[in-house]
C-alpha positions in Angstrom: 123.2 218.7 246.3 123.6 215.4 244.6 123.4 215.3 240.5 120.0 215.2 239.7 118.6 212.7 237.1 116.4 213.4 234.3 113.2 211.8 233.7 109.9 212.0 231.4 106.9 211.3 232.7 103.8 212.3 231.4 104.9 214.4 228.4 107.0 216.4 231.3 110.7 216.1 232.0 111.3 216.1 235.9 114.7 216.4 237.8 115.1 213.6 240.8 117.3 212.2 243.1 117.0 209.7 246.0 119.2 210.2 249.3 119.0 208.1 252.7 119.8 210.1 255.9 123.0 209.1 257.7 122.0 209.3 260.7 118.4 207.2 260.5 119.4 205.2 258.3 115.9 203.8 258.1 114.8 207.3 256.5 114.8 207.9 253.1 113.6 210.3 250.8 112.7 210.9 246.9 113.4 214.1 246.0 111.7 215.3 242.4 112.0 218.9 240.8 109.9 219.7 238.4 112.2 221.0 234.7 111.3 224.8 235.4 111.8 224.3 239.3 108.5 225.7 240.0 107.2 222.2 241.7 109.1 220.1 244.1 107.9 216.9 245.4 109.7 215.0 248.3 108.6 211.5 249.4 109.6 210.1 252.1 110.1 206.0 252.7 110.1 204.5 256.1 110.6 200.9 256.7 110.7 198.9 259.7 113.8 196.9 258.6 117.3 198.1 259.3 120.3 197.6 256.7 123.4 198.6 257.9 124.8 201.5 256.0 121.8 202.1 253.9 118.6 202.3 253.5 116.8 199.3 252.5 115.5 201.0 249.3 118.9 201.8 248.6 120.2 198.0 248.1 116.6 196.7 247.3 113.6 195.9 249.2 112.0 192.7 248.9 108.3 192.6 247.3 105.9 191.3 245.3 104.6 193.0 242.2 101.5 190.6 240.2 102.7 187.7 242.2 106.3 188.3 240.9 109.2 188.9 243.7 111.4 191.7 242.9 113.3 194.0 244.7 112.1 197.8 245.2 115.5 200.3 244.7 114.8 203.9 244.3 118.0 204.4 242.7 116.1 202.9 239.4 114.0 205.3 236.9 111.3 202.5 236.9 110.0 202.9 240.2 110.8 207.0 240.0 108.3 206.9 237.2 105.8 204.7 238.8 105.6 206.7 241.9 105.6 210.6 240.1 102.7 208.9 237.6 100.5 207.9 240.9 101.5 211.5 242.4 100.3 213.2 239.5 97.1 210.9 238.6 95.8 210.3 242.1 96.9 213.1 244.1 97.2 216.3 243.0 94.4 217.7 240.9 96.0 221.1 239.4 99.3 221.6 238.4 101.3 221.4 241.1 103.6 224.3 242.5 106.1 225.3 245.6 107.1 222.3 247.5 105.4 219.6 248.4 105.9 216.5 250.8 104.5 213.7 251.3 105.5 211.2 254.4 103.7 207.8 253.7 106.1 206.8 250.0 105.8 202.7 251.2 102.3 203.2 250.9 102.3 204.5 247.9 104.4 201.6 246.7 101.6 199.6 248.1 98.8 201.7 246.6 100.5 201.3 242.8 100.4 196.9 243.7 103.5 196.2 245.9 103.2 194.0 248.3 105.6 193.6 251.4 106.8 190.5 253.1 109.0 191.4 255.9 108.3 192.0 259.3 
């Protein structure tokens, strides 16, 4: 497995990584472990644009965020962040344990304000 990044949400430090499948290279997933390994979340991003040798979320999706254009890569602690605090606050209810996996991360990203352009 890749080296996992540290980050602090919430009071809590969480391990994370972000990986695109090689062979759909439309598939991507955001892996997030929990410091003590007891709670594993994996989200998974889906996108119906095709970027040849990575996943779009990898080089940067286009979208808007309060009217602002910017450009959504995982591989940035900022959006990690913003997608483990809507987990945690909107989600799950108790403290979370074992592994857990969700399949719809672009609407997330569109549940926390993003907005999508392409087609």
């Amino acid at each position: 497995m890749a080296n996992l990044r540290k980050i602090v949400v919430a009071g809590r430090t969480w391990l994370w990584v972000y990986r695109y499948y090689y062979a759909d290279e439309r598939d991507c997933y955001l892996r997030i472990i929990s410091e003590d390994k007891k709670a594993q979340f994996v989200i998974y991003f889906r996108t119906a644009t095709y970027h040849y040798g990575g996943c779009p979320f990898n080089d940067g999706l286009p979208a808007l965020y309060n009217n602002v254009k910017i450009n959504i890569n995982l591989n940035q602690p900022r959006f990690v962040a913003q997608l483990l605090t809507y987990v945690l606050e909107n989600i799950l209810q108790d403290t979370p344990s074992g592994v857990i996996e969700f399949e719809n991360g672009t609407e997330m990203l569109q549940q926390i304000g993003y907005e999508f352009y392409y087609k």
